[in-house]
N, C-alpha and C positions, 0 to 999 in steps of 0.2 A: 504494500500500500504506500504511493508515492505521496508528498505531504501537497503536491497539485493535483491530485488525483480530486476525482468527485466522489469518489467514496468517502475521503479521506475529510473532505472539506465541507461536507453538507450532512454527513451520518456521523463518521466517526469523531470527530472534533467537538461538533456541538454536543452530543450524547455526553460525552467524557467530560467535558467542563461543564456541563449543567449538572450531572450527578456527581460533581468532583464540589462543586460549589454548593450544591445543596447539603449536601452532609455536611461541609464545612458551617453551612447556619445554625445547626443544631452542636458546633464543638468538639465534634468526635471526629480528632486527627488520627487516632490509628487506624479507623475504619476507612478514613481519607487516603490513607498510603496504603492498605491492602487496595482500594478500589482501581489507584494509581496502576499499582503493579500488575493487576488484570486485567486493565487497558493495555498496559504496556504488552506482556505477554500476548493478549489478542490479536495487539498491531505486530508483532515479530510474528506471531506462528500464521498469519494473512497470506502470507508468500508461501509457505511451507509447514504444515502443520508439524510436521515426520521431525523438525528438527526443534523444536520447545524442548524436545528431549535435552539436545546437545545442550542450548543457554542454559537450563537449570541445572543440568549436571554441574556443568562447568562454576556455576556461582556455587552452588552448595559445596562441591569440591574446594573453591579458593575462600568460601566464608571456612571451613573447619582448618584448613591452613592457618589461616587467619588468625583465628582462635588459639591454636598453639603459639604463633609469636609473638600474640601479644599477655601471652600465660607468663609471667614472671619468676613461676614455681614449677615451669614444664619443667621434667628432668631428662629433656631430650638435646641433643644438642642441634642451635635453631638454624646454625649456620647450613646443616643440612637440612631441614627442614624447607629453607627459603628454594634452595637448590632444585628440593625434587619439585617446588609445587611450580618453578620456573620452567622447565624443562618438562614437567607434561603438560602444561598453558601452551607453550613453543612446539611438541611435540603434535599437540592437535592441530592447531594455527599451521606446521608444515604437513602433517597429510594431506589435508583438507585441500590448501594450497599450493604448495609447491611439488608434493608426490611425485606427481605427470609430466610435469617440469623437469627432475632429477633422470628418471626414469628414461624420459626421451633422449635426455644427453647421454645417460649408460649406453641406451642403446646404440647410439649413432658411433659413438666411441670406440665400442666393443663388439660392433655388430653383432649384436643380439636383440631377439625381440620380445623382451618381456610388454607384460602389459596388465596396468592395474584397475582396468575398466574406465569408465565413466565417472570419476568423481565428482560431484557438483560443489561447489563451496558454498559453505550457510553465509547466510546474507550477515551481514556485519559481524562475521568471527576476529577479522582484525581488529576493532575500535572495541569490543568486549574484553577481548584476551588482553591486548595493551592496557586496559584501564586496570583489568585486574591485577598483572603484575604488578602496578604502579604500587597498589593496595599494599600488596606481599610486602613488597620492598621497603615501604612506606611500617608497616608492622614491623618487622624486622629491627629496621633501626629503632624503633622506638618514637617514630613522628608521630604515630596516630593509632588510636585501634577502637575496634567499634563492634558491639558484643548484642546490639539490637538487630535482629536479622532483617525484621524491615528495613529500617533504610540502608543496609546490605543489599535488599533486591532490589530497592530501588535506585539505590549507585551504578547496579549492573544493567539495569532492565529500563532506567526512565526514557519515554520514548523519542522526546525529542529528538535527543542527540545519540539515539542505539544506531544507528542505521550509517551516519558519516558523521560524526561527530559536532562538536567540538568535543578531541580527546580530555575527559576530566579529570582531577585530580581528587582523591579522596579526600583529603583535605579541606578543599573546597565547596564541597557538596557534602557533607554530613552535617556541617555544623547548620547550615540550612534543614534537612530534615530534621534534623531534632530539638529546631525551636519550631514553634507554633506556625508553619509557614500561612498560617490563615491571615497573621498579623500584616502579612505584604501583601494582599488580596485588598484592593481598593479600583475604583475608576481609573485611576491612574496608572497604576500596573496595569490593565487589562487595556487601556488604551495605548499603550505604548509597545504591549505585546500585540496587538493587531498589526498595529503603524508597520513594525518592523516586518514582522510577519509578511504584509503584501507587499511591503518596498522588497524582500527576496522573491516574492513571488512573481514581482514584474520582471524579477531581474532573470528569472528561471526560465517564464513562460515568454516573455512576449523577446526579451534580448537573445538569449543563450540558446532558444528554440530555434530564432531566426533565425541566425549566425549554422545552426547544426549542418544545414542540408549545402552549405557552401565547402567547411571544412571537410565532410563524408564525400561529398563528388570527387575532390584533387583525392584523397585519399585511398580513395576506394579505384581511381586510374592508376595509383602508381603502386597498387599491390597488384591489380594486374598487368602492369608491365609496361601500361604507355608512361610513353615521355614527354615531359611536363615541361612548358617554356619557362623562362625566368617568370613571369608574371603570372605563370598559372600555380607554379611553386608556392608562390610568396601569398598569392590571396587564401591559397591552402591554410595553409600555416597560420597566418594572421587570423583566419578565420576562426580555426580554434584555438589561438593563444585568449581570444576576448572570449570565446565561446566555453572554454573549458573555467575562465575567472570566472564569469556569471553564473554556471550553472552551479561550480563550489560555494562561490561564497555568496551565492542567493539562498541554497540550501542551506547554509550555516545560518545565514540571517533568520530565513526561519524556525529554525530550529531556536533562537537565541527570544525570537517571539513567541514561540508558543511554551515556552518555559514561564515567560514571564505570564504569563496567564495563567498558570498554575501557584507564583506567589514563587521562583524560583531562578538564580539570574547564573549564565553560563557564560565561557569565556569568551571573548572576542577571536575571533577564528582568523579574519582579514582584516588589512590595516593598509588599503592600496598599494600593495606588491609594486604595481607596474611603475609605480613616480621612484621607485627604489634606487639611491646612488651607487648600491654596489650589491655584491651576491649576497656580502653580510648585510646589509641593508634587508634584502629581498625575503632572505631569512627570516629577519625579525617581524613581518608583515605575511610572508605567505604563509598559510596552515599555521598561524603560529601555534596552536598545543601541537600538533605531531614535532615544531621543529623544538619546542620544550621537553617533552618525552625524551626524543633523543640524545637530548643538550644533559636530561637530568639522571637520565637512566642505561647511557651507552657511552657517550663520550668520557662525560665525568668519570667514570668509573675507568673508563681504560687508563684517567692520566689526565686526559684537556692536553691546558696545554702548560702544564707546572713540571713534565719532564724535558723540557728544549724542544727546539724548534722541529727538527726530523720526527721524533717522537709524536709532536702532538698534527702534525699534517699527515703521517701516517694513520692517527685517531681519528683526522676529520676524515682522508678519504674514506676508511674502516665506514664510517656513522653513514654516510652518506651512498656510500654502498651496499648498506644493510639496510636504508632507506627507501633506496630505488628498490629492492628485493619486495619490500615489503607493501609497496605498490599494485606490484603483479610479478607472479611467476613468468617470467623472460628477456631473452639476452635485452632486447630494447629495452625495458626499465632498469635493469645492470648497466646499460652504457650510461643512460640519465642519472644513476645516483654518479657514477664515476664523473661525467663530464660538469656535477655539482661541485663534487670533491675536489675536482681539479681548479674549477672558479673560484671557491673557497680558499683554495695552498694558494693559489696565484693573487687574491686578493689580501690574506694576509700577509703572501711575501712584498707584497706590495709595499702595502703600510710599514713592513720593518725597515724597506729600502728608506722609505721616507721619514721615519722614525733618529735612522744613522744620518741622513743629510739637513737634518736640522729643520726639516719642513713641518708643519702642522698640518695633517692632513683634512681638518674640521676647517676650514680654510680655503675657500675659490672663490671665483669670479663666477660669473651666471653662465657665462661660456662652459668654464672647465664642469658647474656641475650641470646643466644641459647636457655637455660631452660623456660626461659620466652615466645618467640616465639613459643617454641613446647606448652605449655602450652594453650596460647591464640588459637593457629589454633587449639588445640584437642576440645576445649569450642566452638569455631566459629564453625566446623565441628558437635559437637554433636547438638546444635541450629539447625543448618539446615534442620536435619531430620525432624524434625516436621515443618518448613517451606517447605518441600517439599513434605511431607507423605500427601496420602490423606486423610485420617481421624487420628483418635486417635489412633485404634488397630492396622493399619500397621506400625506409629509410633512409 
């Protein structure tokens, strides 16, 4: 169920917040967060009934984890603990999707021809599974633990943001479930979660729609094989450089409003990418929770950049290629996280050049940062091709 869908917009939407708010009149917030969560559930098992299995398993599984690392008195040792509940969260998340992906490389390798059937990937196992590591990680150390299993299913399962995020952090979203959130239910909230709500919805339907059938025609010629003039290229491409923002971050927007309709406020997803002066720049505005995730739970952890310079470019490309991985199973998202990685070493060797010559890099004229913007969107634009291309040779 898409969130511009007519199902979604005229049955299921109003249903949910009429019964979401009406129990709220009468006080009874825990009755309010079971009813949550079985919208929520309704709206994931819409696409797939067969797979409610897998999201519950998998939350009951990461809440009893959970539970053990933030027991102070386990007498287990937690550091394994965090390990196993990491590795089978990652172990699911790679059958599911990358299996077929491995598999096909063995075979072509070693000509052989194994074959693991038809896998289908459940609808938002990546933005599930990542939040809930965060969780683990998050208990483990000792940032946070949370022993009420509602707002547990509701960290995993709230529907807004189940489907493409914004990736959230525990942190962030429990201390809201376990105040009154009836308290931020006013005209005010609910008119600003509309607002936002249709400002993504234009941005979904009537821009990023428009834009589709331009960028799929060049696409869809040069997987089969014709050849594409300079300018049949570029209206490609362009097409869905604007086409692929709009459709994320109208989604995000509304995801961001229809939370706010529930008394519940999520992170800011986009932050205009494209005006970005450099890849770090670009970073800190596109997906920014996925490029957070990463920052806080991949990078950091191998090092950053506190072991020298080799070291931590080594970490970025690492991050950024485990990034592109995690996009989609194949070589074209593996060149995109690399040809990130590589933007990333080259912009921060940049800065260090600049750093040694005495320059301030915070520092230009409208020219140099104009030049810079054009710069960063031609790099962001040439990346995309191969995030969008379907294989290698139409790329």
């Amino acid at each position: 169920m898409l969130f511009n869908s007519y199902e979604f917009i005229f049955l299921f939407l109003p249903i949910t917040l009429l019964v979401y708010l009406g129990i709220g009149k009468y006080g009874s917030r825990r009755v309010a967060l079971v009813w949550l969560i079985a919208a929520s559930l309704f709206f994931y098992g819409w696409w797939n009934p067969a797979y409610l299995g897998l999201i519950l398993g998998s939350m009951f599984f990461n809440y009893s984890i959970g539970l053990v690392l933030t027991n102070r008195d386990a007498g287990v040792h937690k550091k394994t603990i965090l390990i196993v509940g990491i590795v089978a969260n990652l172990s699911l998340l790679a059958y599911y999707k990358y299996a077929n992906f491995f598999v096909d490389n063995i075979n072509l390798l070693l000509a052989v021809d194994w074959n693991l059937g038809n896998i289908i990937l459940p609808l938002a196992i990546s933005f599930f599974t990542f939040q809930q590591i965060t969780y683990l990680v998050d208990a483990y150390r000792g940032e946070t633990k949370e022993y009420n299993f509602l707002h547990y299913a509701l960290f995993v399962t709230f529907f807004p943001q189940l489907i493409a995020g914004p990736i959230v952090h525990h942190r962030e979203m429990m201390p809201q479930f376990a105040k009154n959130i009836f308290d931020n239910l006013n005209y005010k909230y609910i008119a600003v979660g509309l607002s936002i709500f249709f400002m993504g919805l234009f941005k979904k339907v009537v821009i990023a729609d428009s834009l589709s059938p331009y960028s799929i025609e060049i696409f869809s010629a040069a997987t089969a094989g014709v050849v594409l003039s300079f300018f049949e290229a570029w209206k490609g491409v362009l097409a869905y450089t604007f086409q692929l923002y709009f459709d994320f971050s109208g989604y995000s927007d509304m995801a961001i409003g229809l939370a706010f309709l529930f008394g519940i406020s999520l992170p800011l997803n986009f932050n205009s990418p494209y005006k970005a002066s450099s890849i770090i720049d670009f970073w800190q505005r596109w997906h920014i929770t996925l490029s957070r995730f990463l920052r806080d739970y991949l990078y950091i952890p191998l090092g950053g950049g506190r072991r020298g310079q080799v070291r931590r470019y080594t970490n970025l490309m690492i991050t950024m290629l485990l990034g592109g991985l995690w996009h989609g199973a194949g070589w074209t998202f593996v060149i995109w996280g690399v040809l990130h990685g590589l933007y990333l070493v080259i912009n921060h060797g940049w800065h260090a050049i600049l750093r040694l010559a005495g320059v301030d890099s915070r520092r230009s004229t409208r020219i140099g940062c104009a030049a810079a913007r054009g710069l960063t969107f031609i790099a962001v634009v040439i990346a995309w091709v191969f995030f969008r291309a379907e294989n290698l040779d139409s790329a």
